[in-house]
Each structure stands twice: as C-alpha cells, then as structure tokens.
Residue frames as qw, qx, qy, qz and C-alpha x, y, z in Angstrom:
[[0.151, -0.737, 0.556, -0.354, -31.79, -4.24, -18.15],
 [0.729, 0.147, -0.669, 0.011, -29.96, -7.33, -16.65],
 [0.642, -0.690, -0.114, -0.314, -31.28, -8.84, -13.72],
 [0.132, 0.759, -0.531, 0.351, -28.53, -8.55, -11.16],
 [0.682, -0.315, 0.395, -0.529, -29.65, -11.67, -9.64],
 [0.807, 0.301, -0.405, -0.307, -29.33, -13.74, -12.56],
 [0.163, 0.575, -0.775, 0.205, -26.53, -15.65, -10.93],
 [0.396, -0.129, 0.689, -0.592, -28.93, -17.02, -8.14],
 [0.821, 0.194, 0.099, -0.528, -31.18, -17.77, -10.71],
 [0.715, 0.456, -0.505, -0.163, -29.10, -19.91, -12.65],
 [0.208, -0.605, 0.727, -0.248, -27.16, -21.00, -9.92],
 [0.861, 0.101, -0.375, -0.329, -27.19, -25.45, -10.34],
 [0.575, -0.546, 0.587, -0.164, -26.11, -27.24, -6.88],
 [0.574, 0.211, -0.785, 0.098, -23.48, -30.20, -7.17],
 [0.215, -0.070, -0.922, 0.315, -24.18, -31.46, -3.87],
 [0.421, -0.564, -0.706, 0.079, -27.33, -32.03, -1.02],
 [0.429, -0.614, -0.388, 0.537, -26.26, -29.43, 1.47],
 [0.218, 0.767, 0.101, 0.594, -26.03, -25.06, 0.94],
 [0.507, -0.551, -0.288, 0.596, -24.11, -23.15, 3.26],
 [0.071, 0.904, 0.152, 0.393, -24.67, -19.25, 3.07],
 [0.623, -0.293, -0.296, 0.663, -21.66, -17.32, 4.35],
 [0.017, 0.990, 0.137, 0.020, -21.99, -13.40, 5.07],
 [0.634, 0.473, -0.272, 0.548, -18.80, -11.51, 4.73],
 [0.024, -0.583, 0.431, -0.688, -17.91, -8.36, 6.52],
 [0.269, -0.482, 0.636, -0.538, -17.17, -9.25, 10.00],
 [0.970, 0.011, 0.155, -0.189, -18.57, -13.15, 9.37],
 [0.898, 0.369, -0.002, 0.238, -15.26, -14.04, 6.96],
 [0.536, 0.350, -0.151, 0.753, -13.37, -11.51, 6.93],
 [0.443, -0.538, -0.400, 0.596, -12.14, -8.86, 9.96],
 [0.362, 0.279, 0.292, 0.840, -13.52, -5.80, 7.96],
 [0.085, -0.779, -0.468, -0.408, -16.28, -4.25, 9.84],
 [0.366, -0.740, -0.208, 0.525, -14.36, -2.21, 12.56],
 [0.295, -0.161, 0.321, 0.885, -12.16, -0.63, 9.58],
 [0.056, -0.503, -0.442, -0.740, -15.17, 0.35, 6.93],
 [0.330, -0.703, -0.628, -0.035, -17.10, 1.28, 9.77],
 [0.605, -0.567, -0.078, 0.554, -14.67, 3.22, 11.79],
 [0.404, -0.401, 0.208, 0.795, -12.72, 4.55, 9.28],
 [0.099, 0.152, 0.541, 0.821, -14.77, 4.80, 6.05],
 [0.154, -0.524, -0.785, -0.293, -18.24, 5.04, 7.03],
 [0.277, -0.871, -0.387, 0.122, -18.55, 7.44, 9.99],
 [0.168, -0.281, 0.257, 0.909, -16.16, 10.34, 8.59],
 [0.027, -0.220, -0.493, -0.841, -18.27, 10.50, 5.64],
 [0.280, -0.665, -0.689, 0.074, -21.44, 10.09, 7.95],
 [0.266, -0.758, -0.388, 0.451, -20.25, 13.39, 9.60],
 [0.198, -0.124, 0.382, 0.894, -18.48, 15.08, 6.76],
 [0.019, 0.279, 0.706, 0.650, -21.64, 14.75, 4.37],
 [0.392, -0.616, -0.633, -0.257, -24.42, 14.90, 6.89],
 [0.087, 0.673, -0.042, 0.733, -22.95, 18.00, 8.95],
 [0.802, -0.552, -0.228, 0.002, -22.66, 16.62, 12.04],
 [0.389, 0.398, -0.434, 0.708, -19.12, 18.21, 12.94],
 [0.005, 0.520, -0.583, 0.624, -20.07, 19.45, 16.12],
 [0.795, -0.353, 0.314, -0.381, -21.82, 16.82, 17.57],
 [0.670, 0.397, -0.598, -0.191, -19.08, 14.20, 16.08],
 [0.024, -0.358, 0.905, -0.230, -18.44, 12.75, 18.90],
 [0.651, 0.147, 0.565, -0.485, -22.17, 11.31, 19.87],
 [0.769, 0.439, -0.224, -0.407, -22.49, 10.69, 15.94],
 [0.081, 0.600, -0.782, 0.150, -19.42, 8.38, 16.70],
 [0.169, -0.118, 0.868, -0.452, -20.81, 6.67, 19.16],
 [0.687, 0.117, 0.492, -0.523, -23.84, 6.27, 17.64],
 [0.598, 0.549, -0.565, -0.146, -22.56, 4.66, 14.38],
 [0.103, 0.331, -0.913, 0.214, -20.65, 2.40, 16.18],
 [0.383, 0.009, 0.867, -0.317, -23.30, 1.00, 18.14],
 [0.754, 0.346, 0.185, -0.527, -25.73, 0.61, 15.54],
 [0.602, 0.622, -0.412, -0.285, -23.53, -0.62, 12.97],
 [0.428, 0.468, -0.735, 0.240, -21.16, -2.92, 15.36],
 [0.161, 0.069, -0.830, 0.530, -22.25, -3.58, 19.09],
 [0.535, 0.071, 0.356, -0.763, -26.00, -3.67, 18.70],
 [0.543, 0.243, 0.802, -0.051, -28.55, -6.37, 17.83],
 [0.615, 0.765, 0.128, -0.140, -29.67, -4.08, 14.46],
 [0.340, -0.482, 0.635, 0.498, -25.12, -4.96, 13.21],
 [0.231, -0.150, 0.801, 0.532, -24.73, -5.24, 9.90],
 [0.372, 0.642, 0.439, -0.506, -28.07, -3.46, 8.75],
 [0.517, 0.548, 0.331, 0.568, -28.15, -2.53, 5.21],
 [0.300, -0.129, -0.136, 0.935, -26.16, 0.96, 5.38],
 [0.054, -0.370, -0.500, -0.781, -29.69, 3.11, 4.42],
 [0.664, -0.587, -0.366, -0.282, -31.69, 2.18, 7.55],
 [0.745, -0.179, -0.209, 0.608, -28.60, 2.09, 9.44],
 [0.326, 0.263, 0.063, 0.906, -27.82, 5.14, 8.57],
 [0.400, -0.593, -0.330, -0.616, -31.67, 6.82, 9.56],
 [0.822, -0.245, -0.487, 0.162, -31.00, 4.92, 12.53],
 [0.471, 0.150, -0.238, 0.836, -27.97, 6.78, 13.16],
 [0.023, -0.464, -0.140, -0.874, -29.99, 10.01, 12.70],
 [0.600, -0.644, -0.151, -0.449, -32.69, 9.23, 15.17],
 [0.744, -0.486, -0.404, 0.219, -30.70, 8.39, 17.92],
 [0.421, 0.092, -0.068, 0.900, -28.79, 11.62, 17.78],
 [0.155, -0.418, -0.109, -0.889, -31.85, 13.65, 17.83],
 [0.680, -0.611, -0.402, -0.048, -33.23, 11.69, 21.09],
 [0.713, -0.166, -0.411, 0.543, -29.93, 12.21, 22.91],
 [0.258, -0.934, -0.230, 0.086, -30.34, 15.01, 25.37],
 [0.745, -0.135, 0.340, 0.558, -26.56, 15.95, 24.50],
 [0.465, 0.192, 0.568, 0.652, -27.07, 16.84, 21.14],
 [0.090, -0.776, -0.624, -0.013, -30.11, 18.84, 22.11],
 [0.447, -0.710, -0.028, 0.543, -28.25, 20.95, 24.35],
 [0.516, -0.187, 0.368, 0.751, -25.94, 21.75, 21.01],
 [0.292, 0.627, 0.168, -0.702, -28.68, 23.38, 19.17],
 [0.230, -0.328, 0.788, 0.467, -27.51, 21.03, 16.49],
 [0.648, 0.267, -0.106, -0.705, -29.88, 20.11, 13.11],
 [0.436, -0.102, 0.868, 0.216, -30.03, 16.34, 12.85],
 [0.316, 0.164, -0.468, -0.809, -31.31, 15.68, 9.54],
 [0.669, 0.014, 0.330, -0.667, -34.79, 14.12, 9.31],
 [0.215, -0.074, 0.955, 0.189, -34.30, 11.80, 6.53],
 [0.546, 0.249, 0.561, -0.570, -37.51, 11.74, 5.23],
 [0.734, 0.530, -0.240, -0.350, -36.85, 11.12, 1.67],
 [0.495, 0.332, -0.800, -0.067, -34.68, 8.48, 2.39],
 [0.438, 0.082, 0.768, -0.461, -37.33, 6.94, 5.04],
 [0.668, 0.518, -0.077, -0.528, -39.41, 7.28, 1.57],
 [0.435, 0.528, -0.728, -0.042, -36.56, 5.23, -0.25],
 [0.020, -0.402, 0.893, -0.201, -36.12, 2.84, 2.11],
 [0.623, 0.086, 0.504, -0.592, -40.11, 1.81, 2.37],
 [0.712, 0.463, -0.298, -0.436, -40.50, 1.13, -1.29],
 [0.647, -0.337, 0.663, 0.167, -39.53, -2.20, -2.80],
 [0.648, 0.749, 0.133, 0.010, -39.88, -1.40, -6.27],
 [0.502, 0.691, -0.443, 0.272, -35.98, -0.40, -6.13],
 [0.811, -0.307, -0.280, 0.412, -33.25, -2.30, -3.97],
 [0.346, -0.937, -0.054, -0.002, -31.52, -0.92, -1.52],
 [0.777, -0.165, 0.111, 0.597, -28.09, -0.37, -2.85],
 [0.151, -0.403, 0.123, 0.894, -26.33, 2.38, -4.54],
 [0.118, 0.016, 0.751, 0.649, -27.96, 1.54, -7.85],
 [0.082, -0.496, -0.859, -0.092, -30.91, 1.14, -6.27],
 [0.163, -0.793, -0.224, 0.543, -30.97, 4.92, -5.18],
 [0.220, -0.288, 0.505, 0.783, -30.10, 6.01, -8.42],
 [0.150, -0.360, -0.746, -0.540, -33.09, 4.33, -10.36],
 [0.221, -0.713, -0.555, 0.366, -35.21, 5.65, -7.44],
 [0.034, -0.612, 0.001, 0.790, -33.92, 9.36, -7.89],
 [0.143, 0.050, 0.714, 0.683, -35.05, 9.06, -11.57],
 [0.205, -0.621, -0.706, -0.273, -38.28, 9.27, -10.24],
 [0.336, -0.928, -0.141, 0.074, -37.53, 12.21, -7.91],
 [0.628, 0.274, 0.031, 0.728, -35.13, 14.03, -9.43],
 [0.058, 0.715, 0.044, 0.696, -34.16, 17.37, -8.03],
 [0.708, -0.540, -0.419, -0.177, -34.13, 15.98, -4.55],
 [0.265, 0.761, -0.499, 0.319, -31.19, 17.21, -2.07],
 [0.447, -0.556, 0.696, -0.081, -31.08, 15.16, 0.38],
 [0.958, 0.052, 0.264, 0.097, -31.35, 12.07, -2.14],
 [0.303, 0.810, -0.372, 0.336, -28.38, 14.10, -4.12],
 [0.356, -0.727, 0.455, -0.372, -26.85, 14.03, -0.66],
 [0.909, -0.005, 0.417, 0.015, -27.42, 10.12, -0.27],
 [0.851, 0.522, -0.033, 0.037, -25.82, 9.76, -3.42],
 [0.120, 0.851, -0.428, 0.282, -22.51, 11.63, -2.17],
 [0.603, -0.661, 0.396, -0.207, -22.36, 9.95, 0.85],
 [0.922, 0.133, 0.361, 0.033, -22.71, 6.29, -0.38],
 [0.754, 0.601, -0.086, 0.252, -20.31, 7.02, -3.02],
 [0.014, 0.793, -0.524, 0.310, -17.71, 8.95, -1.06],
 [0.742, -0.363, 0.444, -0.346, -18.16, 5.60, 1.40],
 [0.921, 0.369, 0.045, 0.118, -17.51, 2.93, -1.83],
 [0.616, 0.630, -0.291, 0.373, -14.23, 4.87, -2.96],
 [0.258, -0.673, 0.566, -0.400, -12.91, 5.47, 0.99],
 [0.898, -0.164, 0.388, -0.130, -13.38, 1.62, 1.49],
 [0.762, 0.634, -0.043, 0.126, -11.43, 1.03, -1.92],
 [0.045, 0.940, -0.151, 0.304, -8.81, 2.93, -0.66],
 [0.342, -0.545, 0.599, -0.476, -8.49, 1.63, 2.62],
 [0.878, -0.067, 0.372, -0.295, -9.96, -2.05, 2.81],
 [0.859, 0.394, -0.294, -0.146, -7.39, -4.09, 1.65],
 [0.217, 0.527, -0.647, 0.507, -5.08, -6.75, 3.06],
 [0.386, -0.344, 0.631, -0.579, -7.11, -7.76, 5.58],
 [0.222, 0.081, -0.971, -0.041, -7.42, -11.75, 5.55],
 [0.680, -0.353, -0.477, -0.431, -10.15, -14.11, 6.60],
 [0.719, -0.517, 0.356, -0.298, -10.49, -14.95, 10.36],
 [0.125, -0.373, 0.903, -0.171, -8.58, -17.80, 11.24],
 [0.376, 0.150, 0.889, -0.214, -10.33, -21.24, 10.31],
 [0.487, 0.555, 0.055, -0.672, -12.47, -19.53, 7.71],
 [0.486, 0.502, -0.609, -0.375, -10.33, -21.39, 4.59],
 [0.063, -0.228, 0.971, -0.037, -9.80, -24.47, 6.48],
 [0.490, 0.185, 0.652, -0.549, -13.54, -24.63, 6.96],
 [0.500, 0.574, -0.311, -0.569, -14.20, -23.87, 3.13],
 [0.367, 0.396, -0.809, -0.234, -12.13, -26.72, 2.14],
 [0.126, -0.135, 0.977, -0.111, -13.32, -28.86, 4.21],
 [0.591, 0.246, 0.702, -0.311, -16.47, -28.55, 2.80],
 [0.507, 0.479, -0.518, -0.495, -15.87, -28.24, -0.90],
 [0.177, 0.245, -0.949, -0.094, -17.12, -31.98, -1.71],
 [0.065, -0.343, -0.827, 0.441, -19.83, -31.80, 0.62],
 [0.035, 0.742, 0.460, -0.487, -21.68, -28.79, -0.07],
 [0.216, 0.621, 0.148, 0.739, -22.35, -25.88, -2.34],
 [0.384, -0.478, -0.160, 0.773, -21.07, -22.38, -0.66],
 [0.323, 0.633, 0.373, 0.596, -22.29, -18.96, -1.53],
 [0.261, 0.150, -0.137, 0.944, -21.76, -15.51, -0.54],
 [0.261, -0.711, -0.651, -0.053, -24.68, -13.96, 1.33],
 [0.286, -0.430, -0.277, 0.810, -24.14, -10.14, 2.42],
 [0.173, 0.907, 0.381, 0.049, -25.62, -6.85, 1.64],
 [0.329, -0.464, 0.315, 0.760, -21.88, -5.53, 0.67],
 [0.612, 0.668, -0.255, -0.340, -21.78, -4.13, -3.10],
 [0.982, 0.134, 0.090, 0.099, -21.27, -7.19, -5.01],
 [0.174, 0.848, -0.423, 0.268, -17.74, -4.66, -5.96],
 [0.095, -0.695, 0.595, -0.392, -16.33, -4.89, -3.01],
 [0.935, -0.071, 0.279, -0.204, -17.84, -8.46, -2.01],
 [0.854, 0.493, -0.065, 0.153, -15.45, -9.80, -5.55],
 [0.003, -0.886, 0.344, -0.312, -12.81, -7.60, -4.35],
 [0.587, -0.516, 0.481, -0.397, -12.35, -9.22, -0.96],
 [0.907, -0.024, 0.413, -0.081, -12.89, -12.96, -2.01],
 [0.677, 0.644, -0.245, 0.258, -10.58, -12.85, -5.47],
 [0.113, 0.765, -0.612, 0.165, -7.48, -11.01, -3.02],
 [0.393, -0.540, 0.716, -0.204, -7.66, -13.71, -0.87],
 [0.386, 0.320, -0.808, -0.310, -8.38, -16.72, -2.91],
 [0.447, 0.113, 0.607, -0.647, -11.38, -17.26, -1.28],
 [0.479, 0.332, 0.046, -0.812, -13.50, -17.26, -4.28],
 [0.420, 0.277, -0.811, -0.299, -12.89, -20.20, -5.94],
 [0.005, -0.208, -0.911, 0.357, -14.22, -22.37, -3.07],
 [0.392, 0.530, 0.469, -0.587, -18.20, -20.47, -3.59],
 [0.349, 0.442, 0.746, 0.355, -20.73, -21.10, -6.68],
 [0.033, -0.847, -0.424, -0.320, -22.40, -17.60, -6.14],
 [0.094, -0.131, -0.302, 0.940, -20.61, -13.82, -4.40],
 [0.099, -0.817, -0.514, -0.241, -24.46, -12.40, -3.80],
 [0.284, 0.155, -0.126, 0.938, -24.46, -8.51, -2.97],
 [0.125, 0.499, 0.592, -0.621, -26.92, -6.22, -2.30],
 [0.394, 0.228, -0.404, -0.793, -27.54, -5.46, -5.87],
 [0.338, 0.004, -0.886, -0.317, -28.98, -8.95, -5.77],
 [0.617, -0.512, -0.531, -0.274, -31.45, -8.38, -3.19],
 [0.497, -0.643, 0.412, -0.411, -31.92, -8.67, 0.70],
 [0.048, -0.414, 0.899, -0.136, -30.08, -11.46, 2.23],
 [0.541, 0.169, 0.759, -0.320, -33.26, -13.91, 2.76],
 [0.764, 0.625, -0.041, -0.156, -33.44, -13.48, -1.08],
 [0.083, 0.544, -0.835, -0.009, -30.15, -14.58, -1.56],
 [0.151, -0.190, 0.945, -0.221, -31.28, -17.72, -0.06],
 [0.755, 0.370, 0.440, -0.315, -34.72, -18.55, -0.99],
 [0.574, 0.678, -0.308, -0.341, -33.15, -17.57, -4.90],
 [0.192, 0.537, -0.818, -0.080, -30.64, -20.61, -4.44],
 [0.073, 0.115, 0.981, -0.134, -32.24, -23.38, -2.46],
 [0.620, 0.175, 0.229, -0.730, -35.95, -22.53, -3.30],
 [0.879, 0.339, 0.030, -0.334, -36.88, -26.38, -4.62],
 [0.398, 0.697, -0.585, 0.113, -33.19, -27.27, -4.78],
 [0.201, 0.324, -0.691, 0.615, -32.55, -28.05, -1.28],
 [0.552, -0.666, -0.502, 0.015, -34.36, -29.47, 2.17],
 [0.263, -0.880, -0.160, -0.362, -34.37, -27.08, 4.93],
 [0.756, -0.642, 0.126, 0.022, -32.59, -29.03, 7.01],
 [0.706, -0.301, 0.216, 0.603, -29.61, -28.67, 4.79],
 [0.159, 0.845, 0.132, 0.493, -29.71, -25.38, 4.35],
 [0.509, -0.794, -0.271, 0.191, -27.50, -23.30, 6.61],
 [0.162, 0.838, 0.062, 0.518, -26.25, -19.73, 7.22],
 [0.599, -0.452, -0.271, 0.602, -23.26, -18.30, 9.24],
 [0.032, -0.885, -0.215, -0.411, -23.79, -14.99, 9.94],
 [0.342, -0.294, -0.376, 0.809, -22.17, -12.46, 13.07],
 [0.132, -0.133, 0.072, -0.980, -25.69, -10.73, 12.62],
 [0.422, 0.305, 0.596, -0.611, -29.16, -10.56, 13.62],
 [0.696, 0.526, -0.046, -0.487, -30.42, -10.44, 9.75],
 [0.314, 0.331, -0.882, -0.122, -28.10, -13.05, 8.87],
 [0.164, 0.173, 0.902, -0.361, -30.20, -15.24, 11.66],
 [0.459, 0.422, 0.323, -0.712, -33.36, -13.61, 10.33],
 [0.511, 0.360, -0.673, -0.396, -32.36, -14.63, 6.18],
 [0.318, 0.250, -0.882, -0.243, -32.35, -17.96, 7.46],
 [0.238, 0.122, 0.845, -0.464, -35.20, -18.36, 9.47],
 [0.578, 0.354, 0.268, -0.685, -37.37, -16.93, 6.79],
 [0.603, 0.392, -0.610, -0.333, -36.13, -19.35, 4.42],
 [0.945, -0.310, 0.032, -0.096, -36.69, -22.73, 7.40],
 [0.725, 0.383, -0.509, 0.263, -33.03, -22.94, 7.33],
 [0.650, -0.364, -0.280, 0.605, -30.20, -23.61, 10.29],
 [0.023, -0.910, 0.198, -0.364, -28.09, -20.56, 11.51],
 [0.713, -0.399, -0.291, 0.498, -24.78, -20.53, 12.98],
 [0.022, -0.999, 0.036, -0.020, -23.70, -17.11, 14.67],
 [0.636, 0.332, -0.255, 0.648, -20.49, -15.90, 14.31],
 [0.283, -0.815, -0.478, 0.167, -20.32, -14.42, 17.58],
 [0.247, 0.923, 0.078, 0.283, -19.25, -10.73, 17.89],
 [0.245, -0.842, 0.407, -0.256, -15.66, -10.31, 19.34],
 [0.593, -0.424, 0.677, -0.098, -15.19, -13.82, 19.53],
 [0.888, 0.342, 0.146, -0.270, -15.17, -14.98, 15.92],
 [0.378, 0.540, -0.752, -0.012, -12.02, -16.63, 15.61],
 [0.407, -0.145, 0.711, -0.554, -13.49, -18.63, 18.46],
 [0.673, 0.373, 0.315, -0.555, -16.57, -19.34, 16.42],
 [0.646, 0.573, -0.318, -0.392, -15.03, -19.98, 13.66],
 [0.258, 0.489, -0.827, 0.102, -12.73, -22.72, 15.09],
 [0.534, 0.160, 0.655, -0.511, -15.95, -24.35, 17.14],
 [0.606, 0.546, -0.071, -0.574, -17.38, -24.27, 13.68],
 [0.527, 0.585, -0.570, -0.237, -14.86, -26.22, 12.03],
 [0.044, -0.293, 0.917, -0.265, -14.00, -28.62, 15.17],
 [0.122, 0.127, 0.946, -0.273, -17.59, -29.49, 15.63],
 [0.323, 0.560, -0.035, -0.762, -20.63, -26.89, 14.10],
 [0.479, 0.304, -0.677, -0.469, -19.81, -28.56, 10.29],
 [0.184, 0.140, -0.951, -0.207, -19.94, -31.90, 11.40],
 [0.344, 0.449, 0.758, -0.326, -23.41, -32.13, 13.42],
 [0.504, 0.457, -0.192, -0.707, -24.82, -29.86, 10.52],
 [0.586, 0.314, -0.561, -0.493, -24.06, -32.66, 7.81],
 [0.079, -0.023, -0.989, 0.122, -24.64, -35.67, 10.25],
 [0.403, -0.535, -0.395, -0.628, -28.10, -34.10, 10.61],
 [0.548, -0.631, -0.388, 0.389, -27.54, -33.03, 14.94],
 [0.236, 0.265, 0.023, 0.935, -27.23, -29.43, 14.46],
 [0.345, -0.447, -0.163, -0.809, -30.71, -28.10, 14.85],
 [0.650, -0.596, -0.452, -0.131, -32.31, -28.38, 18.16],
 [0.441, -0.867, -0.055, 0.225, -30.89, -27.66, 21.63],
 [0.694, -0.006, 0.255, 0.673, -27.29, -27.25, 19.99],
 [0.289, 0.579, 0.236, 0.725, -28.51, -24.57, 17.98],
 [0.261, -0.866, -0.209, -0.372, -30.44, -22.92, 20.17],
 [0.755, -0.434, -0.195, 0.451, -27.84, -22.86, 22.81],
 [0.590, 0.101, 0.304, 0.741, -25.58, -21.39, 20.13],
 [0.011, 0.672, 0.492, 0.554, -28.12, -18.66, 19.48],
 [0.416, -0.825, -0.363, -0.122, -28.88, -17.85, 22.90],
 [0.551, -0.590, 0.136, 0.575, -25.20, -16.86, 23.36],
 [0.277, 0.224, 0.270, 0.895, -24.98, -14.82, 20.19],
 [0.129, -0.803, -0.471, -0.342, -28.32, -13.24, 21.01],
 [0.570, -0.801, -0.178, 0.044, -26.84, -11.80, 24.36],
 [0.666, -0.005, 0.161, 0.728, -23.54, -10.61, 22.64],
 [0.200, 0.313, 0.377, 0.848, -25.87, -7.68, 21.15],
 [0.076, 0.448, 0.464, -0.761, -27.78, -5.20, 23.28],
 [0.150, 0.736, 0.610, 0.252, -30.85, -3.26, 22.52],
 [0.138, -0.984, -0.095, 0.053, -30.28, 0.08, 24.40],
 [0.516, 0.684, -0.284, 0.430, -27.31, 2.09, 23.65],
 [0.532, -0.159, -0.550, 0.624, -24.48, 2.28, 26.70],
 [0.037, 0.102, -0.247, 0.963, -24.88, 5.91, 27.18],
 [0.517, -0.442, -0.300, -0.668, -28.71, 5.33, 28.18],
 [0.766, -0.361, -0.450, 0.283, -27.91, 2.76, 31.02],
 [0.299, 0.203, -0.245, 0.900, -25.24, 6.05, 31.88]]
C-alpha cells in the first residue's frame, strides 16, 4: 500500500523559511457552513439525537467552532459532542440515549490506524461486524458527500492570496489541516490557491504536528518554521515541532489576516516574531476560546 504521506516525505524546500497554513476557517471561510450545515444534521440524523436536536446543536457548535478544543479532528470531536449531551441536565430530563461511543473511544486511542475515513475502514477490518463502527462509517461518509454538495464557492479570507504571493520567493508554503486531503485539493485548485504551496497535507497524511516535523525535520531551523492556524492544535503542531505560531483569531480573521500581511510576515522573516510579539498575539487568541460551554455559566 502507498504511503499517503509520501508527499511530505519527498517534499525538497527551495528556500530557508516553511510556513504551514491550516485551511478550514484559517484560509478559507468554511467552518460555519460544513459545520452548521453538513456536519451537525448528519450528527443528529445518524446518531438519533432528533429529540434532543437542539442541545446536540449547541453542543456541536461549541466544540467544533467557539471552544478552545475548534477544529479537533471530527472523531474526538464528535465523542466530545456525545459526552457533553449526556452531562447536560436537559437532555436527562428527555429520557434520551446518548450513545456511549465506546468503540470509537477504542478507535480513536490506537495509532496503528489514522484518524480519517480510511483510517476507520482499515481499523473495522479488524473488527468487523461492529455497529456502531458501521455507524461511524455512515456518518463520516454521509458528512464527505453533504460537504461536496454544499462547500463550494466560498473564497479565501481577504489578504490570504496577497499574503501567499508575497511570500512565494521567500518561503516554501504547505497545507497543514486534518480536512480529507479530497476536499483540502478541492478548495485550493477552485480558487487558484494551489499553485502558490509545495505540499496540500490531509488527514490521511497524519496529525497536523506530523505534517510538520515530516517537512522541516533536518530541512529547516525552528526559528523559520511557522504555522497559522485559527486553532488550538494548529498552536499545539507547532509547538511540538519548536516552531512559531500565528493565530488566526476566531471571528476576526480577516483582521488577522491583514495584521499578518501588514506586519506578522515581515518580523517572522526579519527574525522579530518570536518573543513578546508572539506571545501577545497568543494571549489574545487564547482568550477568543472558552473552556466551559455558555449554557453552564447559564
């Protein structure tokens, strides 16, 4: 079998510097639609949650969009989902089954298969006969072909290309998300995006902080290494790999992205990015994303 990584491996920087960019909701304005529209229908279609749809709503959203665990890989995200529905004293009241998940808490420990679609496929080979991994399989798939459907058209933030170009010359650029590489090509081809990056990485290729060790590991100094992200594991990928991090902040990333491009790029490659600058930068994305859900403060 061919290693879906291979790209990363092969991957052969033309310049000094690597900039890792994450898509949904980092480039492009796509995570209120897949989230909204494709992801939490099929959450409640597949996983029988009709009569508690509204709380499932609400908890989807915040895990997936207006919490510090945004842009989770959709598997944990999903479990995620589940347990906060079965804490909420709500849902209780409804007499409602939340599902436990426990084979796909199983799935999600291992690391012997990635966590993508594929990866839950070669996994059920080894537990075949399983219903709720059966189930997984529906979901995720109904989720791929309702994004297909529906995700298209929608353009890069504002400043995103200008930023590209201005570093093409300066840097190598690669893709860094835990979309299916699919929809990752999709996205960067409509908008003539793709030409300007050396590598689209998916989530068949790994977890984001593998993305990034697999390109700059021996390639690249730390200090010009750096990841824009509008998540918390985007900030994690690049800390476990000594790199920078700028946040794309949540709600404000047309903002971010035009800070990014006016000033952000240039301390990065003059080498005055990292210190209080970042951390400044951090400490106002960090405080964009709660821990506790609204309706607990309620």
């Amino acid at each position: 079998m061919s290693n879906p990584a291979q790209a990363l491996h092969d991957f052969q920087p033309r310049h000094s510097f690597l900039v890792g960019i994450d898509s949904d909701g980092c480039a492009f304005d796509t995570m209120e639609i897949k989230h909204k529209e494709c992801f939490i229908p099929a959450i409640i279609q597949y996983w029988d949650l009709q009569p508690v749809s509204k709380y499932a709503r609400q908890a989807a959203e915040f895990v997936n969009l207006y919490s510090t665990w945004r842009g989770t890989n959709r598997w944990p995200a999903l479990v995620m989902v589940f347990d906060l529905l079965r804490a909420r004293d709500e849902v209780k009241r409804r007499s409602v089954t939340i599902p436990q998940a426990e084979s796909l808490r199983q799935f999600i420990a291992q690391d012997r298969f990635p966590h993508s679609d594929s990866g839950l496929r070669g996994y059920m080979t080894e537990h075949s006969g399983d219903p709720e991994l059966e189930r997984a399989l529906a979901w995720t798939t109904a989720v791929n072909k309702a994004i297909a459907e529906m995700v298209h058209g929608v353009p890069p933030f504002p400043y995103v290309r200008e930023s590209l170009l201005a570093m093409e010359g300066r840097a190598d650029m690669i893709v860094v998300s835990a979309t299916p590489t699919a929809a990752l090509d999709q996205e960067w081809h409509e908008h003539d995006l793709a030409q300007h990056v050396a590598v689209i990485a998916g989530q068949e290729m790994g977890k984001k902080a593998q993305h990034l060790a697999l390109a700059s590991s021996g390639r690249f100094d730390p200090s010009h290494i750096l990841m824009i992200g509008d998540a918390p594991g985007d900030m994690q990928a690049a800390r476990a790999n000594h790199a920078l991090f700028y946040p794309i902040m949540p709600g404000e990333e047309e903002q971010s992205w035009q800070r990014f491009y006016d000033e952000a790029m240039d301390r990065f490659f003059a080498g005055t990015y990292a210190g209080d600058y970042e951390a400044a930068l951090v400490a106002e994305f960090e405080a964009h994303l709660p821990t506790t859900p609204p309706w607990k403060h309620a």
